[in-house]
C-alpha positions in Angstrom: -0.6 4.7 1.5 -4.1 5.4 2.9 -7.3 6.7 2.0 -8.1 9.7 2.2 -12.0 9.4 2.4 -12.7 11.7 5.4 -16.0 11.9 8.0 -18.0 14.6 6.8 -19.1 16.9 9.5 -23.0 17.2 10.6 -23.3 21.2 10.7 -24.6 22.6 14.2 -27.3 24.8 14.2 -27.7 27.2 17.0 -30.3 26.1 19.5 -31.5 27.0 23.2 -28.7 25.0 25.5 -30.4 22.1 28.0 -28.2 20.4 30.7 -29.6 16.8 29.1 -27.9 18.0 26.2 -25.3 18.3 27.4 -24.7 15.5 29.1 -25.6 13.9 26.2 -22.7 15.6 24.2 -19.8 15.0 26.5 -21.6 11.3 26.2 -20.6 11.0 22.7 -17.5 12.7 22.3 -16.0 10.2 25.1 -17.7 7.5 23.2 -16.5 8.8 19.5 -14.3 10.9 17.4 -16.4 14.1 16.5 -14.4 15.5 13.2 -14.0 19.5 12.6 -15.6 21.3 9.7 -12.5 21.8 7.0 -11.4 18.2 7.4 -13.8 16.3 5.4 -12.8 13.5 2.8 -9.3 13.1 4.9 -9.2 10.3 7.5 -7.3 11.4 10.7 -8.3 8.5 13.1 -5.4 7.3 15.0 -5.4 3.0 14.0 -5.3 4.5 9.9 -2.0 6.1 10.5 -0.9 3.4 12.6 -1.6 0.3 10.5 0.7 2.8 7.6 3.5 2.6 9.9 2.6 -0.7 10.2 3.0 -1.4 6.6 5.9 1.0 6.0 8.0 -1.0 9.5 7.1 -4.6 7.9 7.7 -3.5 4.5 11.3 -1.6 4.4 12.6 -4.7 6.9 11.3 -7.2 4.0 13.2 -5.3 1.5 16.6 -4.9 3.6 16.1 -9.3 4.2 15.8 -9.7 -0.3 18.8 -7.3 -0.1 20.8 -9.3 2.5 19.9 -12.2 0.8 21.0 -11.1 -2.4 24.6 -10.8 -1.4 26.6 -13.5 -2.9 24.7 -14.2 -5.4 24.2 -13.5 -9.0 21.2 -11.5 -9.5 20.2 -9.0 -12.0 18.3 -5.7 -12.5 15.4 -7.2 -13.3 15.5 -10.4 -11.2 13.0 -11.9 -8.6 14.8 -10.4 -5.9 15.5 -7.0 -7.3 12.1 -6.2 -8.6 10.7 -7.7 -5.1 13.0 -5.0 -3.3 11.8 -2.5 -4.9 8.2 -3.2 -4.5 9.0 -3.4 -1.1 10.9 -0.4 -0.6 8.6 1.6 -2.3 5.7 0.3 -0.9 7.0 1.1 2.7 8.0 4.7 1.5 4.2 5.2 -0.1 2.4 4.4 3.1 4.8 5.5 5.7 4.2 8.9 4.1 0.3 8.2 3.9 0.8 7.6 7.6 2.5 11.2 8.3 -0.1 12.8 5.9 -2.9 11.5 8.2 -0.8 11.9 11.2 -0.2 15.7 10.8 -3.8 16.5 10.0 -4.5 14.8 13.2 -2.2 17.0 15.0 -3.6 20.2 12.9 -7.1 18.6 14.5 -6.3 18.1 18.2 -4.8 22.1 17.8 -7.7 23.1 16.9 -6.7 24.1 13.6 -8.0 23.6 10.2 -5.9 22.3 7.3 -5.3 24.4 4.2 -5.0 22.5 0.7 -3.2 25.2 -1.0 0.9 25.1 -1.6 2.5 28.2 0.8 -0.5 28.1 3.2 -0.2 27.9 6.8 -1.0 23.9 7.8 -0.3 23.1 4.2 2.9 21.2 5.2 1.1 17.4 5.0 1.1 18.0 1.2 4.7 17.3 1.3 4.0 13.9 2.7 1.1 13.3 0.5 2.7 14.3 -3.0 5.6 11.5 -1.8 2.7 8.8 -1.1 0.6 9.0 -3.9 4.3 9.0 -6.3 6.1 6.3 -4.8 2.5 4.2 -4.0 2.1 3.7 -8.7 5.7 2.4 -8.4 5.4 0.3 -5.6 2.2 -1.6 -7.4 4.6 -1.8 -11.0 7.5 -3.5 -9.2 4.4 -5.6 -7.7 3.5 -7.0 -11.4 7.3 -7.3 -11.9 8.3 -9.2 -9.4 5.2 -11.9 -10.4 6.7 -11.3 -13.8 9.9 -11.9 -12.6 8.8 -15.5 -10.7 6.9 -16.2 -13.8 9.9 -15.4 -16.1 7.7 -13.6 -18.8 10.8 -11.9 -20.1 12.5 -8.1 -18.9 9.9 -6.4 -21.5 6.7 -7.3 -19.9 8.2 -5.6 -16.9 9.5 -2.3 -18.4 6.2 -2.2 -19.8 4.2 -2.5 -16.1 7.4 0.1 -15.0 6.6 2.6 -17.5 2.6 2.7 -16.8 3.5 2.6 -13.3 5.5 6.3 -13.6 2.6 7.8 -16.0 0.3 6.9 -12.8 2.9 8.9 -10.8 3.5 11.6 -12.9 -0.6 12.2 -13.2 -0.7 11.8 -9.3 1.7 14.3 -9.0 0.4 16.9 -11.2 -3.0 16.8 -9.3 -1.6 17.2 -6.0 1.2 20.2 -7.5 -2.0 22.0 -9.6 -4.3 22.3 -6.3 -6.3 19.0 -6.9 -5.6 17.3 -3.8 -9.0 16.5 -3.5 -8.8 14.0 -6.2 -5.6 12.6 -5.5 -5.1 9.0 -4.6 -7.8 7.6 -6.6 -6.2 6.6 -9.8 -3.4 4.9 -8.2 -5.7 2.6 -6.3 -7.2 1.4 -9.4 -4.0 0.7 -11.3 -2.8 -1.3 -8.0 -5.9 -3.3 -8.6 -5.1 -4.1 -11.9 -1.4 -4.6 -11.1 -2.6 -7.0 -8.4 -4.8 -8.7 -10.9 -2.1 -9.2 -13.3 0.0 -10.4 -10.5 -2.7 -13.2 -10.1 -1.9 -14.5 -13.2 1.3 -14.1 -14.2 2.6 -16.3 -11.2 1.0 -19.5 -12.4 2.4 -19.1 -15.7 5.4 -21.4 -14.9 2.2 -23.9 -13.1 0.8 -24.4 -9.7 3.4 -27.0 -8.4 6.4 -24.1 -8.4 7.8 -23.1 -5.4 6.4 -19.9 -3.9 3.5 -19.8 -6.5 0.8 -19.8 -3.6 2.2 -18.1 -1.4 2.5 -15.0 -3.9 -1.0 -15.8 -5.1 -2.3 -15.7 -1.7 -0.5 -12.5 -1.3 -1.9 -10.6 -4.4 -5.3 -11.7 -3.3 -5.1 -10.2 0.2 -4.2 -7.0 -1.3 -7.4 -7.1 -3.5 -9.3 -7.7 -1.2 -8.0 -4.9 0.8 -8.3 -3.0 -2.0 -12.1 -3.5 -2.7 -12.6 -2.7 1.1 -11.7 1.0 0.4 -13.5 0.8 -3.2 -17.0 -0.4 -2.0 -17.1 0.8 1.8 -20.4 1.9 1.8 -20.7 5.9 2.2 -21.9 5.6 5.9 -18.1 4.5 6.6 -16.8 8.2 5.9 -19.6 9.3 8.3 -19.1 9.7 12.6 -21.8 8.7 15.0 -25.1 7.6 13.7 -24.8 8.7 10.5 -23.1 5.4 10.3 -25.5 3.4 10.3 -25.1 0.7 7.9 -21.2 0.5 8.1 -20.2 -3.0 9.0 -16.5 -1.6 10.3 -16.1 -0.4 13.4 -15.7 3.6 13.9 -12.5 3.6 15.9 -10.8 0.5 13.4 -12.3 1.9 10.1 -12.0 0.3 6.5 -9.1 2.3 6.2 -7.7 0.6 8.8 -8.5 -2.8 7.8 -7.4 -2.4 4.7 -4.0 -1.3 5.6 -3.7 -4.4 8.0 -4.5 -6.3 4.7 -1.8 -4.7 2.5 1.1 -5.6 5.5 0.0 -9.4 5.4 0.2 -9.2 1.6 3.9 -8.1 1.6 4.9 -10.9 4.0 3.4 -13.4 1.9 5.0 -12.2 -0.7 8.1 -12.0 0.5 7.3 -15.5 1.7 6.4 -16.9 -2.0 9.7 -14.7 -3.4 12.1 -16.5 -0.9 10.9 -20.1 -1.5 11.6 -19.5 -5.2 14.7 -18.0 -4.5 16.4 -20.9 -2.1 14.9 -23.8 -4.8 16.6 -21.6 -7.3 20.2 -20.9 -5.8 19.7 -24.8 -4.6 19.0 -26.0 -8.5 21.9 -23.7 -9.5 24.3 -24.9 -6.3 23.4 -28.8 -7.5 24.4 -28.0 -11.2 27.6 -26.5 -10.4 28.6 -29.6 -8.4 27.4 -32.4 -10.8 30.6 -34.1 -11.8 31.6 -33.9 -15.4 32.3 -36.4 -17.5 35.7 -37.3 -18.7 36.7 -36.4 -22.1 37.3 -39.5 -24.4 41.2 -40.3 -25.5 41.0 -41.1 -29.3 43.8 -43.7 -30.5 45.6 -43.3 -33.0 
C-alpha cells in the first residue's frame, strides 16, 4: 500500500540573494523534486503512487480471472481459489488506497498547501484513504499465508488462525491512525507481511517440490520479500532530496518505494500463475476420476 517514509526538508536560512544562486536554484528544482516543510516521513513522488495503481489494476483483474474461473466448479470457503481471491482483492484495495493517500498529498503539495494529520482538519481528507490501506493491507498478507495453506492443504484451521492474526494487525492499524498516530502507522503491517510471506515460503512445499504451481508461488512469495526488505533496509539517505542522498543506490525520481511496489505487482502474477496451474491439474485429476469406467458388479449364482 506504500511507504510512507517521506524526504525530510533541509531548512532555509535567510541569506544575502546572488544571481549565481539563483541560477543555481532553478538548476535543481528542474533537475529534482524539492519537498515542502510539513510533508516529511510521507512520500508524494509521482512513480510511488503510480506503481500502487499499478498493483491495485493487476491485482483486482487477477482476482475477477480466480473468480471467473471458479464458476462451474466446486470450490469452498476456504479453497485455493477463494483464499487466492481474496488476497488479491484485498491486496488491490490496500495499495490502490496507498496510491490515493500519496496522490492527494501530492495535490495538497503542488497547491501549495501543507497537510494536516488531525481528523476534522482542513487537508486531513487522505486519512480516509490511508485508514483503508493500512486495514485491508494485514488481510491481504493473511489470505497470502492461506492461499499457500490452501495449495499446501494444511487443513482450514492453520488458516483461520493466519485470518485471525491478520484482523488483530488491522484492528491495531486502525486504532493508530483513528487516535492521531498516523505517524506510526504502516509499520506493523509490513512486518507481519514479512512473516506471512515467510510462512508462505514454506507452507507451499509441504505437498513437495514436483507439485504443480509450487515454484511459481515460491518464486512469488520471494519477490515480495525482497520488496519488502527494500523498504526495511533503504538506507536513510533514500528519504532524503538532492545531495543529502548521497549513498542511496535508488534513483530519486524511481525511489525504493517505487521499486518495491513494482516488486509486489510481479509477486501477485506469479502467484496467480502458481494458483492456476494447481487449479487446472486439480479440476483435470477430478475430470479423469469422474470418467474412469466402473466396474461391473458381480452376478452371484444361486
Amino acid at each position: 500500500f506504500g511507504s510512507r517514509q517521506r524526504s525530510r526538508i533541509p531548512v532555509m536560512q535567510s541569506t544575502p540573494f546572488h544571481p549565481e544562486q539563483g541560477n543555481l536554484a532553478m538548476a535543481e528544482a528542474s533537475a529534482r523534486r524539492l519537498y515542502e516543510s510539513g510533508f516529511e516521513g510521507w512520500d508524494i513522488q509521482q512513480a510511488t503512487y503510480l506503481t500502487g495503481y499499478l498493483i491495485m489494476t493487476i491485482s483486482i483483474a487477477l482476482a475477477f480471472l480466480a473468480y471467473d474461473a471458479m464458476r462451474g466448479s466446486e470450490f469452498g470457503l476456504w479453497g485455493l481459489l477463494t483464499q487466492f481471491g481474496l488476497f488479491a482483492l484485498f491486496e488491490g484495495v490496500a495499495y490502490g488506497f496507498g496510491g490515493i493517500t500519496h496522490h492527494m498529498l501530492d495535490t495538497y503539495f503542488e497547491r501549495g498547501e501543507p497537510m494536516d494529520r488531525s481528523w476534522g482538519h482542513p487537508n486531513s481528507e487522505w486519512m480516509f484513504a490511508w485508514l483503508m490501506a493500512v486495514v485491508c493491507a494485514p488481510l491481504a498478507s493473511s489470505c497470502c499465508a492461506g492461499s499457500a495453506f490452501a495449495f499446501g492443504e494444511l487443513g482450514i484451521g492453520w488458516i483461520k488462525v493466519v485470518k485471525v492474526c491478520g484482523a488483530i494487525v488491522s484492528v491495531f492499524e486502525g486504532y493508530l491512525v483513528f487516535s492521531d498516530q498516523v505517524d506510526s502507522s504502516g509499520t506493523v503491517a509490513v512486518y507481519w507481511a514479512v512473516i506471512t510471506s515467510l510462512l508462505s515460503c514454506c507452507a507451499c512445499f509441504s505437498r513437495g517440490s514436483r507439485q504443480a504451481g509450487v515454484w511459481q508461488i515460491f518464486i512469488g512469495n520471494v519477490v515480495r520479500l525482497a520488496g519488502f526488505f527494500i523498504i526495511i533496509f533503504a538506507p536513510a539517505s533514500c528519504r532524503s532530496a538532492g545531495g543529502s542522498r548521497f549513498g542511496c543506490p535508488y534513483p530519486e525520481e524511481f525511489n525504493h518505494n517505487a521499486i518495491y511496489h513494482c516488486c509486489i505487482a510481479a509477486s501477485v502474477v506469479l502467484i496467480y500463475a502458481g494458483v492456476m496451474d494447481k487449479f487446472k491439474l486439480d479440476r483435470e485429476n477430478a475430470y479423469n476420476l469422474m470418467m474412469r469406467p466402473k466396474p461391473e458388479g458381480r452376478m452371484c449364482g444361486c
